[in-house]
N, C-alpha and C positions, 0 to 999 in steps of 0.2 A: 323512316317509319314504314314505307311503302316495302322496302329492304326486308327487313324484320317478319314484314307482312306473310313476302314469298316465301319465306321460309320457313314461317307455323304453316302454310298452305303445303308448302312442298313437302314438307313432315308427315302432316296428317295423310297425304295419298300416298307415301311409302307406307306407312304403316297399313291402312285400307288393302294396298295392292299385295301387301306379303302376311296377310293373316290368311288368308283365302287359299296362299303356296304353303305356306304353314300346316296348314290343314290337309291339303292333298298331299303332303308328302311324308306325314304319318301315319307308319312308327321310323323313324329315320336312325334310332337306336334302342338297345335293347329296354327293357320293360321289367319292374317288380312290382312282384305279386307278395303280397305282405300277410302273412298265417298268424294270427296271434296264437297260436297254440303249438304246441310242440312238433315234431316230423311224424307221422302214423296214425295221426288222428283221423276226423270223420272230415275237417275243411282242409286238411295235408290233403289227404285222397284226393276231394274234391277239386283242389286247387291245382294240383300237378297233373291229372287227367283232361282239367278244363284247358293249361296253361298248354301242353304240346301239343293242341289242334288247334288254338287260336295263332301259334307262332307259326304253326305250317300258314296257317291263314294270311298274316300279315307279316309274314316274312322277315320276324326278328325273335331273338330269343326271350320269353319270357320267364324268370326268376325270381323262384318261390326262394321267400325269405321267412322262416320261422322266425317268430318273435313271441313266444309264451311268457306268463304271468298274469297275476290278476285277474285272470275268469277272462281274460281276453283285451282286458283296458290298457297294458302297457304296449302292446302292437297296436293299438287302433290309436293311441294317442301318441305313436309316434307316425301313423296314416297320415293325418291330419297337418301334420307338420312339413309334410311335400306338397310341391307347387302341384297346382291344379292344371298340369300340360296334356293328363292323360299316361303319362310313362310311369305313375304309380296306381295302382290300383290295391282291394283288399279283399281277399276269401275268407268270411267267417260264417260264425252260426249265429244262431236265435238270438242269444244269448247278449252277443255284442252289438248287432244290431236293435235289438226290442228291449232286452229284459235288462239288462247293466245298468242302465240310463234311468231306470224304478227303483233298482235296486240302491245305486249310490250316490250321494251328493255330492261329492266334490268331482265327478267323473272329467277327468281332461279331455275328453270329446264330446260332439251333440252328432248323433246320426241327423237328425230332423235339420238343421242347421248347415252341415260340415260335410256330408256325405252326398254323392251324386247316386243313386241307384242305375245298374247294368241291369240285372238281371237275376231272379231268383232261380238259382241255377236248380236246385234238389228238393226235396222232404222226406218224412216219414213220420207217421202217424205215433203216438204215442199210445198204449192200449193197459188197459187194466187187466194185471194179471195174479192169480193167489197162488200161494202151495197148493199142492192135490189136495191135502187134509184140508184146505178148510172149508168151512159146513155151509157155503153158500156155489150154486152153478147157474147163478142169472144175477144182473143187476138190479134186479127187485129185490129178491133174497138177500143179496151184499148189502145192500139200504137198510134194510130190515134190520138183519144182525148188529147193522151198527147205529142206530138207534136202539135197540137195545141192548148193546154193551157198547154206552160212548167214552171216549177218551182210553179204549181198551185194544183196538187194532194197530197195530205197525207197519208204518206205512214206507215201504225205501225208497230212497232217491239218489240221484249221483251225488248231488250235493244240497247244501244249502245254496236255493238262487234260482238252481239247472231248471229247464223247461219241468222236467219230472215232479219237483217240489212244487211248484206251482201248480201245475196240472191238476196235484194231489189239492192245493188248496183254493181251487176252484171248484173240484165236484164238489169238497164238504161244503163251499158257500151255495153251489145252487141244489146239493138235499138235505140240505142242513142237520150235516151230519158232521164227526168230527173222527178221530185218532190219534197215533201217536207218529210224527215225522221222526223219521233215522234217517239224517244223513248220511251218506258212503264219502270215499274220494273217486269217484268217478262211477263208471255204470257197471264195468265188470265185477268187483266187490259186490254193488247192490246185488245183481243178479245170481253170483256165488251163495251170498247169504238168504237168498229168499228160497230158493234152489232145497238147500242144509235144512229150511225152515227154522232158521233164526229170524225172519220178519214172515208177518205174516201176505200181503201185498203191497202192490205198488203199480206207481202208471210210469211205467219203462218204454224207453225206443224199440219199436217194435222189432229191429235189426240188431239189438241188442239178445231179443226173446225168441225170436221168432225157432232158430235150435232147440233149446227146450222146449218149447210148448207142443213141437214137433216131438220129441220123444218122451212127452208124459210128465216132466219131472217140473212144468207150470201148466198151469190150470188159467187159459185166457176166458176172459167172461165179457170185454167189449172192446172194439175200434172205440180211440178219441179220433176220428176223423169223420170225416162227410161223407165219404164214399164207404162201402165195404172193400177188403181187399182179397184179391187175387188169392194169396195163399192160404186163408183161411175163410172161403165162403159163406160159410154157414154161421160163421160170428157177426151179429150185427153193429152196428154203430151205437153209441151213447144214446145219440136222437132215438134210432127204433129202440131202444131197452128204454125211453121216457128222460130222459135228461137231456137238455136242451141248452145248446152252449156253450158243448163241451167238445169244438172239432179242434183240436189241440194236433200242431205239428211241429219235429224238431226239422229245421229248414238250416242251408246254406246259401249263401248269397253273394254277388259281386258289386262289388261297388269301386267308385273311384272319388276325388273330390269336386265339391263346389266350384262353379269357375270355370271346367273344365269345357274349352270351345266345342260348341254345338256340333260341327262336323265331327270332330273327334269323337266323342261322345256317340255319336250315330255309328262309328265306325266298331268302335267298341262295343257294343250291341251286338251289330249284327254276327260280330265275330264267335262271340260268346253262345250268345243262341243258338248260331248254327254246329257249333263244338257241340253242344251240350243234346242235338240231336244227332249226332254221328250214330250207327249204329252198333259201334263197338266203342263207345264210352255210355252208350244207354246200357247195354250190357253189364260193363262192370259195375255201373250205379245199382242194377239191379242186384249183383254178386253181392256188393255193399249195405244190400240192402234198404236203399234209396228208391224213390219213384222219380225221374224224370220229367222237371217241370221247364224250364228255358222260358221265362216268360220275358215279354218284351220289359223297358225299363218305367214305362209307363203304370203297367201292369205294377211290377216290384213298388214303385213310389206309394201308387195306393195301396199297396197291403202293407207296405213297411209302417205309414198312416196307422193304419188299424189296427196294426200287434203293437206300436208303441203305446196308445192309450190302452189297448186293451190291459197290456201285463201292467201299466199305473195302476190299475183300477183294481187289478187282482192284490197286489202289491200292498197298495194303501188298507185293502180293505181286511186283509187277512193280518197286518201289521209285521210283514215280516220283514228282518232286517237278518243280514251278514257281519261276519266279521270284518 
């Protein structure tokens, strides 16, 4: 018995003694970065710019693995299914971390559950923008019109689901106003069509707009964000035009899994954060049309928190559903 004894004792202090080596000596092999979205996208970019400064950082290679489908579910729920060591990690958007998980029932992952948050690596604001023609130039005026002519404006989105559709159905819930939603397959489309004046507005990435509204052919009328921004000063936010509620951002984000040992995890972190202030990838986030957030992972948990009930909330109450 005594035999038996030393040997659960003797167990337990290798294991104690080599979790702590464990930890200091990763990443001891390379490292994937898991995309649920195709190569070229807005979390490709973000994820291969993040990924070759954190590997100069910790000294192994890390590998962006596209995995598109499903608004982003078939990559994140194959995320989930790697061991929580740290050597997998995931770049996505809004979308997969907040909005998916309101959107559909049977989802094969739980961010809230399953996911460790890094860091909120990026954003950009979403802004409400119309063709030139149409006959409103402030958000009081746009209200107006659409109270009196409801269920008569078109409204584009990239898709059913995307930050954009929501967005849209969250101002008509807080001015109880209404339209008509046209989805696109993505944002370029939308922005083609509203450009042509086949829809009338929409609340688009602002990195998406921001070229046109520059050469006249959209007609910006408010930031969904809290801040004013930099390149169009003199447009104010949602809150100063009276709508309150409405600081709306399409964001990107790192995560890795549950489980994942604390040191590691810290290591990760700091890697990240400091990638993400270099100041030749704040650069290109800017080229991208991104703002440069790196927020610690603490930071990311509580907001990840708050856009998940938020987008339920939006979700349930407007009753929208996807295919």
């Amino acid at each position: 018995m005594q035999y038996h004894r030393l040997l659960g004792a003797l167990a337990a202090l290798t294991v104690s003694l080599s979790a702590p080596t464990q930890a200091e000596d990763f990443p001891s092999k390379p490292m994937t970065v898991i995309v649920p979205f195709p190569a070229g996208g807005g979390s490709d970019a973000v994820a291969r710019l993040l990924s070759a400064k954190v590997s100069e950082t910790l000294k192994q290679p890390l590998i962006v693995d596209n995995r598109p489908g499903a608004n982003g579910s078939l990559g994140a729920a194959g995320f989930v299914q790697a061991k929580p060591d740290g050597y997998t990690l995931m770049v996505a958007s809004i979308g997969v971390f907040a909005i998916n998980p309101a959107l559909y029932d049977n989802l094969r992952y739980d961010p809230a559950k399953q996911f460790e948050p890094i860091s909120l690596a990026v954003r950009t604001p979403n802004v409400l923008v119309t063709h030139p023609s149409f006959p409103a130039n402030s958000v009081a005026e746009f209200i107006a019109y659409l109270k009196k002519n409801p269920n008569a404006v078109t409204f584009a989105s990239s898709g059913s689901g995307s930050s954009d559709h929501l967005t849209t159905a969250l101002f008509w819930n807080r001015t109880q106003t209404n339209g008509v939603h046209t989805p696109y397959k993505g944002g370029a489309p939308a922005v083609t069509d509203l450009v042509a004046g086949h829809v009338q507005a929409g609340f688009l990435n602002l990195g998406n707009v921001a070229p046109q509204i520059k050469a006249g052919r959209l007609k910006l009328l408010a930031i969904a964000g809290d801040v004013r921004v930099p390149g169009f000063p003199e447009t104010p936010t949602m809150a100063e035009a009276g709508v309150d509620g409405m600081a709306v951002y399409s964001w990107q984000a790192v995560a890795t899994l549950k489980g994942v040992p604390t040191e590691v995890k810290a290591k990760l972190e700091a890697a990240f954060v400091a990638a993400a202030q270099q100041p030749d990838v704040r650069h290109k986030f800017d080229e991208l049309g991104f703002e440069t957030v790196g927020s610690s992972s603490a930071d990311f948990a509580a907001y990840l928190a708050t856009e998940l009930a938020r987008w339920k909330q939006v979700v349930t109450a407007a009753k929208i559903t996807v295919d």
